[in-house]
C-alpha positions in Angstrom: 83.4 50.3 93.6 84.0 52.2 90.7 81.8 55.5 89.8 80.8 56.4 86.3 79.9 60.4 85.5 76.5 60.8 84.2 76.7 64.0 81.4 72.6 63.8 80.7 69.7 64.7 82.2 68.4 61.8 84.4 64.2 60.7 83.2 63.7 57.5 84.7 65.3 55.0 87.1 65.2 51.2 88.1 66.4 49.0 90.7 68.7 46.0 89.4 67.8 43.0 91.1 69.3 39.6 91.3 67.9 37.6 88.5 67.4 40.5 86.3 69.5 39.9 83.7 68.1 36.1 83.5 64.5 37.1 83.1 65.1 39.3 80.4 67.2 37.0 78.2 63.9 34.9 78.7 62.0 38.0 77.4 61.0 37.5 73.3 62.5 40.6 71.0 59.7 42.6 69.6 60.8 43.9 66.1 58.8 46.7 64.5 57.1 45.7 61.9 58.3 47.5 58.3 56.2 48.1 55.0 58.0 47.7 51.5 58.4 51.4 50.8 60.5 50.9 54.1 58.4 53.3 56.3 56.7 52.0 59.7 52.9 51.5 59.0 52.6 49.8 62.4 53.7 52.3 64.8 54.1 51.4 68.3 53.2 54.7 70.7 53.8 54.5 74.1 51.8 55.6 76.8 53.7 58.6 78.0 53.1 60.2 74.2 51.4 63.4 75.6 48.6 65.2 73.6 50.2 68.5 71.4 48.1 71.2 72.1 46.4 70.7 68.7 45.2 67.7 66.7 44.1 67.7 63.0 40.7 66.4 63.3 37.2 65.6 60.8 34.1 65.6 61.9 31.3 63.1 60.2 28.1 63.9 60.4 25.2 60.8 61.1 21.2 60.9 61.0 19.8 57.4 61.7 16.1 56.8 61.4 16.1 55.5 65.0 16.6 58.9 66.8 15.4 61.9 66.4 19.0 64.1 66.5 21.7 63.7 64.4 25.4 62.0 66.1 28.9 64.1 64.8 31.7 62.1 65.5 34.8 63.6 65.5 38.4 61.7 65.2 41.5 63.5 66.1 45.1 62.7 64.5 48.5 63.1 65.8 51.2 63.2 63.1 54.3 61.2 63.8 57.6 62.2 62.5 56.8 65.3 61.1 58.5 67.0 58.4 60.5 63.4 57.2 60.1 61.2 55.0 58.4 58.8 57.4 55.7 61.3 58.3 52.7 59.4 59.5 49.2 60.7 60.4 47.7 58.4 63.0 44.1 58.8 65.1 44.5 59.7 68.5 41.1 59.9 69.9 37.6 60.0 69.5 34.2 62.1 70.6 30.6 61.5 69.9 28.5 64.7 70.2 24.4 64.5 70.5 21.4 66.0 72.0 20.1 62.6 72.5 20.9 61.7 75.9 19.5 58.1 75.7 22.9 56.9 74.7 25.1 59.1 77.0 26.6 56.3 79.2 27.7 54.0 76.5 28.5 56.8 74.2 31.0 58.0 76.9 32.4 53.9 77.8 33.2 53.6 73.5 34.5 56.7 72.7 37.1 56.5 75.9 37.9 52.8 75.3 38.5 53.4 71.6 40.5 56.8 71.9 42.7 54.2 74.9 43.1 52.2 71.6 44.6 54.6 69.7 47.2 56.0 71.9 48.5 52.8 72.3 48.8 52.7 68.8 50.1 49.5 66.8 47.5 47.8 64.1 44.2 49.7 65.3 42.4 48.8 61.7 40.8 45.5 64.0 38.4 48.2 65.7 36.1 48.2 62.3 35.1 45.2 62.1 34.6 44.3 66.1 32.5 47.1 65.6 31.2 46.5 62.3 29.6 43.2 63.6 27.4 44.2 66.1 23.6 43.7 65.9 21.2 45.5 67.8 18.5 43.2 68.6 15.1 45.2 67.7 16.9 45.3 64.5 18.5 47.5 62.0 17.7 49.7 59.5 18.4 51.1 56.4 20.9 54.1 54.9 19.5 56.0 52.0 20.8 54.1 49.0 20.2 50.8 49.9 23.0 50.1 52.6 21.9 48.3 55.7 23.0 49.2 59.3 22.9 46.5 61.6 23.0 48.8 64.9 24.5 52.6 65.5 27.7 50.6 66.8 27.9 49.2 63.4 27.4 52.5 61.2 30.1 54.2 64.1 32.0 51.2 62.6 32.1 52.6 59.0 32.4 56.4 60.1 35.9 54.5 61.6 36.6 52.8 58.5 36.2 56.0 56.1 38.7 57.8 58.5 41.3 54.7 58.8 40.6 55.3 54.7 41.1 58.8 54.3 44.2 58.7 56.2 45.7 56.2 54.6 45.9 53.5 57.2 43.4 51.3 55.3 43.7 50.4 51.4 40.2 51.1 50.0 38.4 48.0 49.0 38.6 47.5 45.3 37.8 44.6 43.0 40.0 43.3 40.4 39.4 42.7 36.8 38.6 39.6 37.4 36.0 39.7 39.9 34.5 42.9 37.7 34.4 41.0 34.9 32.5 38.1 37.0 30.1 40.3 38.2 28.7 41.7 34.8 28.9 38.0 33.6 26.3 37.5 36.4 24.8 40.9 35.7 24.0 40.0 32.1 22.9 36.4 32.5 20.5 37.5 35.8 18.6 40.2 33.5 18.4 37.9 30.8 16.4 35.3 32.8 14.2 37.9 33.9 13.0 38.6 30.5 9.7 37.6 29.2 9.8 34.2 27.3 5.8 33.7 26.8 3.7 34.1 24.1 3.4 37.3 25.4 6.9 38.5 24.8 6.5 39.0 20.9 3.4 39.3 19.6 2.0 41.3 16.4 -0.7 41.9 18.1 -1.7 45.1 20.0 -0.1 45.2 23.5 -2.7 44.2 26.3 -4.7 42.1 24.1 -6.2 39.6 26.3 -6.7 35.9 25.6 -8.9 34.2 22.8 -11.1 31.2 24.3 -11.4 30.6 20.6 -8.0 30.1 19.3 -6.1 30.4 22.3 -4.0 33.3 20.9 -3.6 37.0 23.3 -5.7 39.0 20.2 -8.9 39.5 21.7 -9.3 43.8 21.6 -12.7 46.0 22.6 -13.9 47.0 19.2 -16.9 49.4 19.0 -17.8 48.4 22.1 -17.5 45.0 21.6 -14.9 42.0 22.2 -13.4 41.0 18.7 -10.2 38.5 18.2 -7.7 39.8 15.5 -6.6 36.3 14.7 -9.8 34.2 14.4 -12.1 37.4 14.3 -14.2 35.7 16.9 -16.6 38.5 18.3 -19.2 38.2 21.0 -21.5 40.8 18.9 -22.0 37.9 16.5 
């Protein structure tokens, strides 16, 4: 049997079975997935990636109209290969801090299950819209400015997406000329449908003038204390 000198430092071992070698030729070659500036934006992290003793993290602050406290959610990044060229910030975890205690238990199950998701790293971006479409069912409400929320789930799903955002790990939705230039097409021709196209709209008549039973035209004004028609000059004081 021959012996082979080991010069490093020993981390891990394995027992080599029969049939080894077969089962992993069978085994598919995972290839890590490259952008076109060349950099990794799908990092694979393993799960013996251990936490550094601090995280750059930001806080967002949310007040629904369905409790009576605020929520702060807090996401925590880890930055891969510092100080290179393919320097990456990536989330790491997750807390949800609130007085309201009516949502502890589930509140605890998300943010472990989503902070499990982000160690294991990979294409994490599917998290907003999972969360994104769920729907509470006594209904959702509505954020100041016209935005609805279908459930807190959902609006946790956007606090997500403007992180995945600010890091860099999502594009920010934008439209293109073309769909700009759709949109004010539609803009234009919906307001001008919604104009006025009575005999109302122009008139040279004072504005409010009600109806003439007369001669059917909207010039019939109080005069003197008395109904008079500026077109026929039909007047009820005779």
């Amino acid at each position: 049997m021959s012996t082979k000198k080991i010069s490093k430092k020993i981390i891990g071992y394995a027992v080599k079975r029969p049939g080894d070698e077969a089962t992993a030729a069978q085994k598919p070659e995972f290839k890590r997935e490259q952008s076109d500036s060349g950099g990794a934006d799908i990092i694979r992290m393993h799960e013996k990636l251990e936490r550094p003793e601090m995280l750059i993290g930001s806080t967002y602050k949310v007040k629904t109209p369905v409790s009576d406290h605020a929520m702060y959610i807090t996401i925590n990044d880890i930055v891969l290969n510092e100080g290179t060229k393919h320097e990456k910030r990536r989330p790491f975890e997750i807390f949800i801090n609130s007085k309201n205690l009516d949502h502890y238990q589930w509140i605890v199950a998300l943010t472990r299950i989503i902070s499990a998701v982000f160690r294991k790293g990979g294409d994490v971006t599917f998290l907003v819209d999972e969360l994104k479409a769920v729907f509470d069912p006594r209904g959702g409400y509505w954020k100041p400015g016209g935005t609805f929320m279908p459930s807190i789930i959902a609006e946790l799903g956007y606090i997500v997406e403007k992180h995945l955002i600010f890091i860099g790990l999502l594009a920010a939705p934008e439209l293109d000329d073309a769909q700009k230039k759709l949109i004010e097409e539609k803009k234009a021709e919906f307001e001008a449908s919604k104009k006025q196209q009575d005999a109302f709209s122009k008139s040279e008549y004072p504005e409010g003038a009600q109806l003439c039973l007369k001669c059917s035209r909207a010039a019939v004004v109080m005069m003197d204390g008395c109904r008079t028609c500026l077109s026929c000059g039909d007047s009820k004081c005779g």
